[in-house]
C-alpha positions as CSV (number, residue, x, y, z in Angstrom):
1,X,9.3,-1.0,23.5
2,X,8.5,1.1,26.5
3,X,11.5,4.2,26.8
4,X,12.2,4.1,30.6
5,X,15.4,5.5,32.3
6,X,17.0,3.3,34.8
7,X,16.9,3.4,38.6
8,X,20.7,2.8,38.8
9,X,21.8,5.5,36.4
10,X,19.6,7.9,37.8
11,X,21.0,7.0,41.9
12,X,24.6,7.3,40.4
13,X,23.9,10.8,38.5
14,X,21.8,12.0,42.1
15,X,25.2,10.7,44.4
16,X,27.8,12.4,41.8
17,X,25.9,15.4,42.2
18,X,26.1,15.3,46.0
19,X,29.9,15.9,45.6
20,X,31.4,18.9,47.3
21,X,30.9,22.0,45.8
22,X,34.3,23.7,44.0
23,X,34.5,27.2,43.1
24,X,32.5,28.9,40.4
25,X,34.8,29.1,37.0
26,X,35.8,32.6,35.9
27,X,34.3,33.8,33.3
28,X,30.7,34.4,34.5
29,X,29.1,36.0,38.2
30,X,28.0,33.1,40.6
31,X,24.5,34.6,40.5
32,X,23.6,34.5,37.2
33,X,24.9,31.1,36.3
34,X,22.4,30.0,39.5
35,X,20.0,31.6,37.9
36,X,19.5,30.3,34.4
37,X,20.3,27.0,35.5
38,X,17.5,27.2,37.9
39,X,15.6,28.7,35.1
40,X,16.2,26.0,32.8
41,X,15.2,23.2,35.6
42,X,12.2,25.3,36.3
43,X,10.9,25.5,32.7
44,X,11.7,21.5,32.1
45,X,9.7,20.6,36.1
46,X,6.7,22.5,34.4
47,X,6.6,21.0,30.9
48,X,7.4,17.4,32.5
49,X,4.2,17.9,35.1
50,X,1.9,19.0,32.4
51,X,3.1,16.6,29.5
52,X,3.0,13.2,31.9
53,X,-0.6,13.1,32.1
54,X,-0.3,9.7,30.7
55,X,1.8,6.7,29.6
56,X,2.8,8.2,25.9
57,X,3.0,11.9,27.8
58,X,5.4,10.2,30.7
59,X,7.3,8.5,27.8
60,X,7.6,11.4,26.2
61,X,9.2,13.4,29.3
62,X,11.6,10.0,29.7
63,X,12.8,10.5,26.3
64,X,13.5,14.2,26.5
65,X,15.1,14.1,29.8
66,X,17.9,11.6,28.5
67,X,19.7,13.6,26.7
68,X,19.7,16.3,29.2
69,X,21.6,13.6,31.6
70,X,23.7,12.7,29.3
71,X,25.3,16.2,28.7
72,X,25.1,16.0,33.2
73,X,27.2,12.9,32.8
74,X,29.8,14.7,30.3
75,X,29.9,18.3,31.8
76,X,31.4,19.3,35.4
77,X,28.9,18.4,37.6
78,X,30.7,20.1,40.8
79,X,29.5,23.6,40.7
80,X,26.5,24.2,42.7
81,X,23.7,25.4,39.7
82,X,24.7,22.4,37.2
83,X,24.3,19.5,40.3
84,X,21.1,21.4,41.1
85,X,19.7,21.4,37.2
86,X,20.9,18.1,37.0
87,X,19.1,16.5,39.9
88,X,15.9,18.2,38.7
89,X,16.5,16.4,35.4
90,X,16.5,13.2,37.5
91,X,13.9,13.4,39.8
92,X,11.8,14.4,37.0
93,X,12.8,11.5,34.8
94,X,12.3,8.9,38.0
95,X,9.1,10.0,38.2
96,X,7.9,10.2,34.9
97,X,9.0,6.3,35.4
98,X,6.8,5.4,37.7
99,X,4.1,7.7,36.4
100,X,4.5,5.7,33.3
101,X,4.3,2.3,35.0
102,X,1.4,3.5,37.0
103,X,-0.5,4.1,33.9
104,X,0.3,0.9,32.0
105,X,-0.6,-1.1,35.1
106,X,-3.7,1.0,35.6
107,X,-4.8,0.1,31.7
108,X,-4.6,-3.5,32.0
109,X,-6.5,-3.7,35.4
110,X,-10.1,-3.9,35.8
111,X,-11.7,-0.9,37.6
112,X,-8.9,1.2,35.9
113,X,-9.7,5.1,36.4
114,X,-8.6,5.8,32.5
115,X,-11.7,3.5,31.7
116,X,-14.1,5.1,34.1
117,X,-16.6,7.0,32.2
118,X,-20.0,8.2,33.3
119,X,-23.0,6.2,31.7
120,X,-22.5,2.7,33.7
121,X,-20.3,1.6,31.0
122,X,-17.6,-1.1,32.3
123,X,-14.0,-1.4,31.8
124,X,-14.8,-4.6,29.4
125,X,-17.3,-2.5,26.9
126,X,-15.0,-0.2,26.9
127,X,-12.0,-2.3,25.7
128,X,-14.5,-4.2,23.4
129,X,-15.3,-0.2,22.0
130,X,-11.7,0.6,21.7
131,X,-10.7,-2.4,19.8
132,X,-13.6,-2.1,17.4
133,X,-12.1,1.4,16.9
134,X,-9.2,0.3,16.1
135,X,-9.8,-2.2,13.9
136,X,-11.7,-0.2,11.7
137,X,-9.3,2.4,11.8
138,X,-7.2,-0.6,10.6
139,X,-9.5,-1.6,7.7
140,X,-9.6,2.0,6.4
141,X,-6.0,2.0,6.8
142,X,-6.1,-1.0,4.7
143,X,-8.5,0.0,2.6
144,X,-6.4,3.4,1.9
145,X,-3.5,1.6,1.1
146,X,-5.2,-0.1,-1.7
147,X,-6.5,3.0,-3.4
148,X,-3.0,3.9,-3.5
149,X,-1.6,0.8,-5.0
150,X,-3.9,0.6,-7.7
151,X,-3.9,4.4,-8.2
152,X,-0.2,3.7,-8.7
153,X,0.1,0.7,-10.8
154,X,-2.7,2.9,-12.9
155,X,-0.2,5.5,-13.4
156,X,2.4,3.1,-14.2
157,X,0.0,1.9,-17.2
158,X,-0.7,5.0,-18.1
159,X,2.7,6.1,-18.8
160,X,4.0,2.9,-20.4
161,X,0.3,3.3,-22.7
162,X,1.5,7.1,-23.8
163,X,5.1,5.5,-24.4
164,X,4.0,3.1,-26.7
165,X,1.3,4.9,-28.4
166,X,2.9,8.8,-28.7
167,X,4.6,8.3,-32.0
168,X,1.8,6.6,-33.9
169,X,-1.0,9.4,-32.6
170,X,1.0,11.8,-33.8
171,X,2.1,10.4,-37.1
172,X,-1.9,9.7,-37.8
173,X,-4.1,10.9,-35.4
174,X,-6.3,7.5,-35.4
175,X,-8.3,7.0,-32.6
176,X,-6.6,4.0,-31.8
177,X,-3.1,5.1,-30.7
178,X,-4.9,8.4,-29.8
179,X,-7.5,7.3,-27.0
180,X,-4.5,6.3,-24.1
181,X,-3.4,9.6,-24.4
182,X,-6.4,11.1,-24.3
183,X,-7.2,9.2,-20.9
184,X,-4.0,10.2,-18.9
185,X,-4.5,13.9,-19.7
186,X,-7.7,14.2,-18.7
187,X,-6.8,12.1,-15.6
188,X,-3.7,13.8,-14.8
189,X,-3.1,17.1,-16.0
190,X,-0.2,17.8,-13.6
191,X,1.9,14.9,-14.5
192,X,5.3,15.8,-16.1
193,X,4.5,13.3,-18.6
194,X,1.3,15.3,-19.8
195,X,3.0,18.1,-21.8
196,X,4.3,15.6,-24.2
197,X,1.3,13.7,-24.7
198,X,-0.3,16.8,-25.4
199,X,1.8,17.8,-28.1
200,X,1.3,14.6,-29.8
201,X,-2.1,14.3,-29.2
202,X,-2.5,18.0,-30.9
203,X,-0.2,17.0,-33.9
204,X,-2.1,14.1,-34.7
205,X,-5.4,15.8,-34.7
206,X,-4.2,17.8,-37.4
207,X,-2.6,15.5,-39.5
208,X,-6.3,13.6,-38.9
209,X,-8.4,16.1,-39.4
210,X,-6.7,17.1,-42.5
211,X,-7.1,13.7,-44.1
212,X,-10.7,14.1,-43.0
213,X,-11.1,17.6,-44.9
214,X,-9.3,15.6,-47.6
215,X,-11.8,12.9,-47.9
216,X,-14.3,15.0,-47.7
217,X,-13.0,17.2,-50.6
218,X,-12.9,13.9,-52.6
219,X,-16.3,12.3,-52.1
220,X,-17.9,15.9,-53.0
221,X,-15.6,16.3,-56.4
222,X,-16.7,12.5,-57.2
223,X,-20.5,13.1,-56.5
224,X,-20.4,16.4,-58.6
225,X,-18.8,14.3,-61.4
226,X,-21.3,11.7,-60.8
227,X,-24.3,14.5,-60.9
228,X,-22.8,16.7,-64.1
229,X,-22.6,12.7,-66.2
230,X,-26.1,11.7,-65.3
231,X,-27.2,15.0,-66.1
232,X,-25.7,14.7,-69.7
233,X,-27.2,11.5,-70.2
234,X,-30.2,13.0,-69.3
235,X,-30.3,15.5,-71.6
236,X,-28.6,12.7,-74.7
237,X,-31.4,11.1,-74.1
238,X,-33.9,14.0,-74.5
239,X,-32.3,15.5,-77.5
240,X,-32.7,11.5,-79.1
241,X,-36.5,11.4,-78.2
242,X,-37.2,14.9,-79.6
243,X,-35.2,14.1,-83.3
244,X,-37.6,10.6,-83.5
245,X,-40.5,12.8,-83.0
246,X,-39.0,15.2,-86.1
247,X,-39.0,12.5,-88.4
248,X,-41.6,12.0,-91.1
249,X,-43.7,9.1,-90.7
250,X,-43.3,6.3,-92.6
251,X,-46.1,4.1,-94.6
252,X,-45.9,1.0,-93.4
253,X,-44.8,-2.1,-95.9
254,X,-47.1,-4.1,-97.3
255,X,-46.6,-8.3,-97.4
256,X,-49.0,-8.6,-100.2
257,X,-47.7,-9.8,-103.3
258,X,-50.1,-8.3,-106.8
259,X,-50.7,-11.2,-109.4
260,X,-50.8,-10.2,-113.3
261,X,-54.3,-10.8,-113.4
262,X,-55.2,-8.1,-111.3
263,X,-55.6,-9.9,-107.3
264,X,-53.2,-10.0,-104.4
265,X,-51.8,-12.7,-102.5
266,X,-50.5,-13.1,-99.0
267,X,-47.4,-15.4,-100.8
268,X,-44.1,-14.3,-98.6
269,X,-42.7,-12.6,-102.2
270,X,-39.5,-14.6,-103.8
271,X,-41.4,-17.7,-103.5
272,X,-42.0,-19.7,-106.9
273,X,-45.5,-20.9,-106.2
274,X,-47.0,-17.2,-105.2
275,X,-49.2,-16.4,-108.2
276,X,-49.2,-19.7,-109.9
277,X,-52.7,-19.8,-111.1
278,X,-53.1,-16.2,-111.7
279,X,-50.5,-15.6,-114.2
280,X,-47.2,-14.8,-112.1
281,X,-46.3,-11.8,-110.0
282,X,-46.5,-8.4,-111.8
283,X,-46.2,-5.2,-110.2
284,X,-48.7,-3.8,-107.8
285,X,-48.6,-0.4,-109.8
């Protein structure tokens, strides 16, 4: 909502300080009091004509002026340098006003000077070119606004994720309960949160890399044991093969059975018939 300052406060603050003039207050020389207050109306005139170069500066000039006439409303308005000051606050004010109106009217009309611009470019481009402006302006606003809200709920995931896994890293230093806490300190090293999923994070990659070292130790011990035994069967073995080869040879047995008069027969010995028609089995010596 446009700031303006009313006609009808500003004519009653103009005609109350038409008043007649009483007599300068003691306490201070007629001169200087004149003089700063004619300072002080000089140095707003000059800030009010530069700043309402525009609707938003003219605004601007309203909206700093106000209070100004409000403290003219509530002080003594009769000596000379306050009713002076105090008009200037006015008549600055009224025509930042119509400065201001000027403007807006001049923005909405066709032909208006703000939209003048060398090139042969019309009020309507113009507008069009402004609005596309600010409509992206819009979407990156947008579009900023987004980033921030997932960079947010991220955060909030992050920190509920190092909650719930801070304990377990540290008891075990598994990559499971680990990894979340791993991912918000690298992401965000600043966070006051960090520090303590640091120190968990470093107290469970101790406790794992022990039980690594551990396992390690084991499976070397076990493959030793399992070297040093297959080595002594190794060498059982050898020492068996080389007392065969010591051994005497032996003759091999015969299956011939000797009759008594003087032949052989293949008869598997202990069998009644072998010999039968050659006078039994004698010896072979």
């Amino acid at each position: 909502m446009r700031f303006v300052v009313t006609s009808i406060a500003l004519l009653s603050l103009l005609a109350g300080c038409a008043d007649r003039a009483k007599p300068v207050k003691a306490g201070g020389r007629p001169d200087d009091i004149a003089e700063q207050a004619q300072r002080q109306a000089d140095l707003f005139h000059t800030w009010a004509d530069d700043t309402c170069q525009s609707e938003e500066g003219c605004v601007a000039v309203q909206r700093s002026a106000e209070p100004r006439l409000a403290a003219c409303r509530r002080a003594d308005r009769d000596e000379q340098p306050a009713r002076e000051k105090c008009a200037g606050y006015a008549r600055d004010a009224q025509q930042a006003e119509g400065r201001a109106l000027w403007y807006a009217e001049q923005s909405r009309t066709a032909g208006d000077a703000a939209y003048q611009q060398p090139g042969g470019q019309t009020p309507a481009t113009l507008r069009q070119r402004d609005e596309g402006r600010r409509a992206m302006r819009a979407a990156e606003a947008r579009e900023r606004e987004e980033g921030e809200r997932v960079a947010k709920e991220d955060h909030e995931n992050g920190l509920i994720a190092v909650e719930a896994n801070r304990k377990a890293c540290a008891a075990g230093g598994e990559p499971e309960p680990c990894g979340p806490l791993e991912s918000f300190i690298t992401r965000y090293p600043n966070d006051p949160a960090t520090p303590a999923a640091t120190a968990a994070l470093e107290a469970g990659k101790r406790i794992f890399d022990a039980k690594r070292q551990a396992e390690a130790r084991a499976a070397a011990a076990a493959a030793a044991a399992a070297a040093a035994a297959a080595e002594r069967a190794a060498a059982a073995a050898a020492a068996a093969a080389r007392a065969r080869e010591a051994q005497p040879a032996r003759a091999p047995r015969s299956s011939a059975v000797c009759c008594c008069d003087g032949s052989t027969s293949t008869c598997a010995p202990g069998r009644s018939e072998c010999c039968s028609h050659h006078g039994g089995v004698c010896s072979c010596n």
